[in-house]
N, C-alpha and C positions, 0 to 999 in steps of 0.2 A: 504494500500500500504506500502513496507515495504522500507525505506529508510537507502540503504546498504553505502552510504559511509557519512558518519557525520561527524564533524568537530571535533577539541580536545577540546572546551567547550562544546561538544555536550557528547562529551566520559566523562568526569570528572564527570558532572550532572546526567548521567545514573549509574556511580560506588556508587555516594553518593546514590542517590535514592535506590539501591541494599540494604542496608542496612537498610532500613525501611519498604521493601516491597519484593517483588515477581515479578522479569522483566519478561515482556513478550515474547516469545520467539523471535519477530522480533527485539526488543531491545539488547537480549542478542545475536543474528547472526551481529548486526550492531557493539556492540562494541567488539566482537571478533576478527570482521576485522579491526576495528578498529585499537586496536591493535597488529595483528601482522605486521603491518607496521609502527608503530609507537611507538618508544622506549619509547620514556618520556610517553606515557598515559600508556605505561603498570609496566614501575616503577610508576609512581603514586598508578595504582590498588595495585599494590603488597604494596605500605607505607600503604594505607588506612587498608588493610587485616590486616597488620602487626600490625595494631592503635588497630582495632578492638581486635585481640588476645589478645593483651598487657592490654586493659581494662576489658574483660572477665577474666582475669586471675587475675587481679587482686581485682576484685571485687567476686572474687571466695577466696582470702588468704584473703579478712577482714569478711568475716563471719567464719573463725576458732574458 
């Protein structure tokens, strides 16, 4: 069963998790809705995006 409306510690925990794993699709329609109604979880996703780039890149300039 696919639980479409989730809370914002529901949405936080789903974004971290994205990052170690492969969401499911019922996860990833839950916190899509999630966020277009909700500003602060979708600034969140975008800092985390933003963490993640900044660490890739930089662990990309110390192996020169």
């Amino acid at each position: 069963m696919i639980k479409l409306k989730i809370t914002c510690r529901e949405a936080t925990r789903i974004v971290l998790q994205a990052e170690d794993r492969r969401l499911p699709l019922a996860e990833r329609l839950s916190l899509r809705l999630h966020q277009r109604v909700c500003s602060n979880c979708q600034r969140f996703s975008r800092q985390v995006s933003l963490m993640r780039q900044a660490s890739a890149r930089w662990r990309s300039d110390g192996t020169d």
